[in-house]
C-alpha positions as CSV (number, residue, x, y, z in Angstrom):
1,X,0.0,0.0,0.0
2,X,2.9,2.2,1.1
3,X,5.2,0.8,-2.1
4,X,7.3,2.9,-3.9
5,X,9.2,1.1,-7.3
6,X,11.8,3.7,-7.5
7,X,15.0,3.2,-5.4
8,X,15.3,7.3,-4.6
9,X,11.7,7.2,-3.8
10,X,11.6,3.7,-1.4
11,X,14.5,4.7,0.0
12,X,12.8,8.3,1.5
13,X,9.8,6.4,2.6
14,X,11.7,3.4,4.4
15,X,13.8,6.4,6.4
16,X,10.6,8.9,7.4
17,X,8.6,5.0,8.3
18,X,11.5,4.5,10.5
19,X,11.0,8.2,11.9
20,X,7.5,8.0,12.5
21,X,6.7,4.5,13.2
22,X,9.4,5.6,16.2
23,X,8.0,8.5,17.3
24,X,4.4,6.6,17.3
25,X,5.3,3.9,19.6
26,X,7.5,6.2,21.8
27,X,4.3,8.3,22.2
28,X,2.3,4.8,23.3
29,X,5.3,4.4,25.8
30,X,5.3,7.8,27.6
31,X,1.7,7.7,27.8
32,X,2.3,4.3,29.5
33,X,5.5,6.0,31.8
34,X,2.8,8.8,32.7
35,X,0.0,7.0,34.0
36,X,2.5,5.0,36.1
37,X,3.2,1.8,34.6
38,X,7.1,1.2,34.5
39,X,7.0,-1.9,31.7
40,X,8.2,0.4,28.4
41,X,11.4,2.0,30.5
42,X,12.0,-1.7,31.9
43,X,12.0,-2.4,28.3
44,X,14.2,0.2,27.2
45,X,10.7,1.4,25.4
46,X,11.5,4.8,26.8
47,X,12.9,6.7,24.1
48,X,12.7,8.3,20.8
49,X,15.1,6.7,19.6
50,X,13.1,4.8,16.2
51,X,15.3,1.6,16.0
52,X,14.4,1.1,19.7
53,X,10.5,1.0,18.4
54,X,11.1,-1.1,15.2
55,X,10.0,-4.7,14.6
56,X,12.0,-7.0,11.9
57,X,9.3,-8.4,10.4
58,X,7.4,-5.5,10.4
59,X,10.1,-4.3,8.7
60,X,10.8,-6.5,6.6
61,X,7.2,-6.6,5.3
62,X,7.6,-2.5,4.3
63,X,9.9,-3.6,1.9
64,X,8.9,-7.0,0.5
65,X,5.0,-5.7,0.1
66,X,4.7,-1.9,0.9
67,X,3.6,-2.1,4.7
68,X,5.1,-2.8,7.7
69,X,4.4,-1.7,11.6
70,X,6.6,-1.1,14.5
71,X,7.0,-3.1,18.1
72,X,3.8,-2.6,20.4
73,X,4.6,-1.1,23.8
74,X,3.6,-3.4,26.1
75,X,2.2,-2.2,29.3
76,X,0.4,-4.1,32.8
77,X,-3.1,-2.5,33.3
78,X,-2.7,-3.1,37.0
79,X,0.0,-0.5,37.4
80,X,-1.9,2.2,35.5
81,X,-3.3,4.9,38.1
82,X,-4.7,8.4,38.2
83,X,-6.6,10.2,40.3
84,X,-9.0,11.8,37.8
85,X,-9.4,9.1,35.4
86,X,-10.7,5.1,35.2
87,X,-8.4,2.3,33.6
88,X,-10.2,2.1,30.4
89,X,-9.6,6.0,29.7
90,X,-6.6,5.5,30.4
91,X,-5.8,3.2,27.8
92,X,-7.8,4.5,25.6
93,X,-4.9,7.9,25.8
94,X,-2.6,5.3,25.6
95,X,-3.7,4.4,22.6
96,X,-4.6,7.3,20.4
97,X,-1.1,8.6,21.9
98,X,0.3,6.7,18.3
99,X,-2.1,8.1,16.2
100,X,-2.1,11.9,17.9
101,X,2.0,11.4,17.4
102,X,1.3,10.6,13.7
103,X,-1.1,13.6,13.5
104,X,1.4,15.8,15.2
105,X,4.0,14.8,11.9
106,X,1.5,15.5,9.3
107,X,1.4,19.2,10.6
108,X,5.3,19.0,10.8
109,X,5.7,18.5,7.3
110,X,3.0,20.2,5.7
111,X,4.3,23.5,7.7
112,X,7.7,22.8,6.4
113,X,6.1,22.5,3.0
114,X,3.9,25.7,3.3
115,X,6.8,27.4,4.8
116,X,9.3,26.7,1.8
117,X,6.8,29.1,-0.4
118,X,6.8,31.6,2.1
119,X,10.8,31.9,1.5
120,X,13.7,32.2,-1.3
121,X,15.1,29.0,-1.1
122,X,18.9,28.6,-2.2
123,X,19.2,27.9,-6.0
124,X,21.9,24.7,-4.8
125,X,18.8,23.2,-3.2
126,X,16.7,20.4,-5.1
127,X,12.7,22.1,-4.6
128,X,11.5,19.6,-6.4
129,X,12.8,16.7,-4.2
130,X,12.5,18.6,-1.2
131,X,9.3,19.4,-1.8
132,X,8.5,15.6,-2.5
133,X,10.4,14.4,1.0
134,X,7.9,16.6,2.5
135,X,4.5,15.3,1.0
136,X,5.6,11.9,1.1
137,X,6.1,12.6,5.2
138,X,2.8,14.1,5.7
139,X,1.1,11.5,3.6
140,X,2.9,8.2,4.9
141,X,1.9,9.9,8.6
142,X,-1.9,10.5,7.3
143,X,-1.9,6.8,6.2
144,X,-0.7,5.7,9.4
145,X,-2.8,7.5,11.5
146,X,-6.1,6.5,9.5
147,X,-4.6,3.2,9.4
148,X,-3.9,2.7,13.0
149,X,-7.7,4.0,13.6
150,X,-9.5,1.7,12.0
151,X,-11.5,-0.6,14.8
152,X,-9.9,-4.4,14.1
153,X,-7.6,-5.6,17.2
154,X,-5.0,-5.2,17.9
155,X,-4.8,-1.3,15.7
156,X,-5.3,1.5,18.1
157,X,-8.4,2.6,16.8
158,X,-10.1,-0.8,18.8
159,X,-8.9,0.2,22.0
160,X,-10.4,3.9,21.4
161,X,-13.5,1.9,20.7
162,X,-13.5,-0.5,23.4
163,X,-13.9,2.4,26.0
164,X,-16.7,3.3,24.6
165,X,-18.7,0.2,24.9
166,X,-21.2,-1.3,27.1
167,X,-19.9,-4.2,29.2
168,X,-21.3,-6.8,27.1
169,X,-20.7,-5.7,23.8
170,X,-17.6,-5.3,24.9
171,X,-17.0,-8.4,25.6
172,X,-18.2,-10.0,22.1
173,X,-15.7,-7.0,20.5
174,X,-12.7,-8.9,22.2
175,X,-13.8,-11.6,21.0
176,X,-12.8,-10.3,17.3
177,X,-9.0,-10.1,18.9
178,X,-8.2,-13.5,17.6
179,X,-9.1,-12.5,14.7
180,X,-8.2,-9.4,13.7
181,X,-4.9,-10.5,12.2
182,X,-6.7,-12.4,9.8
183,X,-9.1,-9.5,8.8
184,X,-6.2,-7.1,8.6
185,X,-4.5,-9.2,6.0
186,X,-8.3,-9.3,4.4
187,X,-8.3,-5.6,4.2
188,X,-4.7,-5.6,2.6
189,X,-5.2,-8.5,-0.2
190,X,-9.1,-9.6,-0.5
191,X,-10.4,-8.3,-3.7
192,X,-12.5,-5.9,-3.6
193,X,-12.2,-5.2,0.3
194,X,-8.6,-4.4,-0.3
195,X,-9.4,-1.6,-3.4
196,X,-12.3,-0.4,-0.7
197,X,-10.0,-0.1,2.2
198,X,-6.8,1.2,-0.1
199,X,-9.6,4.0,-1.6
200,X,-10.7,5.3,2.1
201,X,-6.7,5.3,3.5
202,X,-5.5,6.8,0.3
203,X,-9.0,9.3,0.2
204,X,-8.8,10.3,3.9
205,X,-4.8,11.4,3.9
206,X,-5.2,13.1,1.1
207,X,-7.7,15.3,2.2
208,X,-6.0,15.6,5.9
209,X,-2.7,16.8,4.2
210,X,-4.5,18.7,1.7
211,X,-7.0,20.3,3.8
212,X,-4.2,21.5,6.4
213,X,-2.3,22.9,3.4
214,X,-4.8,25.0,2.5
215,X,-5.4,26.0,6.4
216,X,-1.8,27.0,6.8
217,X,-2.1,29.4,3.4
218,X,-5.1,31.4,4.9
């Protein structure tokens, strides 16, 4: 989904997926430090460092087929407290900390895009490929956000959901978590489902990146 044929191109798009795969899964592990669970700086989760955040097969899958995903944070629910909030709030900020992260870089580089018209850049500098580094980073960050909301365990989005939920419903939802890789890989390479999902992803970060371009301009 994420597949770029040209070396230059693939190249960019494995480096800013290392970037912001990082800084996604860092955000799930301070949001886990904050609420007082221990597990991702036991783990040596604790940092933005990206290769501490990156998974080899997940890896290895961005360039063989165009996707890939990074290591979950792993927390214990039983050491999360706050004073304000209950445990399934809690989670549920731990996990739309990835996608808010990814949100966060889509503003990044569409700034750094509009901001590159608002100067005279030096006549050494490539525009054109800089201008492409930056649209493929807001874009690849858009994808990953919509992607990581969608509502099939274990993406982020289900956890945002679950919260939500009466008890019982909730209870058949986790019942999809054996599941869900199965009807991720569905959404990736069934016909039909797969040109359906790839239409909404594609659709969605287009408008985000687009729609915040045109904000930044007013």
């Amino acid at each position: 989904m994420f597949f770029q044929s040209d070396p230059v191109q693939l190249f960019t798009l494995i480096m800013i997926f290392i970037v912001s795969i990082g800084l996604h899964e860092a955000a799930h592990a301070y949001a886990v430090d904050y609420f007082g669970d221990s597990t991702p700086a036991d783990q040596g989760r604790l940092t933005l460092n990206p290769f501490a955040h990156l998974d080899l097969m997940g890896s290895i899958m961005l360039v063989m087929v165009g996707f890939g995903w990074g290591k979950s944070v792993l927390y214990n629910p039983n050491n999360l407290h706050s004073k304000r909030l209950s445990r399934p709030v809690m989670e549920q900020i731990i996990a739309a900390a990835g996608p808010l992260a990814n949100f966060a870089q889509v503003v990044f580089f569409v700034l750094l895009l509009v901001a590159t018209t608002w100067f005279t850049l030096p006549e050494s500098w490539n525009v054109q490929m800089l201008h492409q580094v930056l649209v493929t980073g807001a874009t690849l960050n858009a994808l990953l956000m919509f992607l990581n909301l969608t509502p099939i365990p274990p993406l982020d989005g289900s956890k945002v959901l679950r919260a939500f939920l009466p008890y019982k419903l909730m209870q058949k939802y986790d019942g999809l978590e054996p599941y869900g890789f199965l009807l991720l890989m569905a959404l990736f390479f069934l016909p039909g489902v797969r040109d359906v999902f790839s239409l909404y992803l594609h659709g969605a970060s287009t408008f985000l990146v687009s729609g915040l371009a045109q904000l930044f301009t007013l």
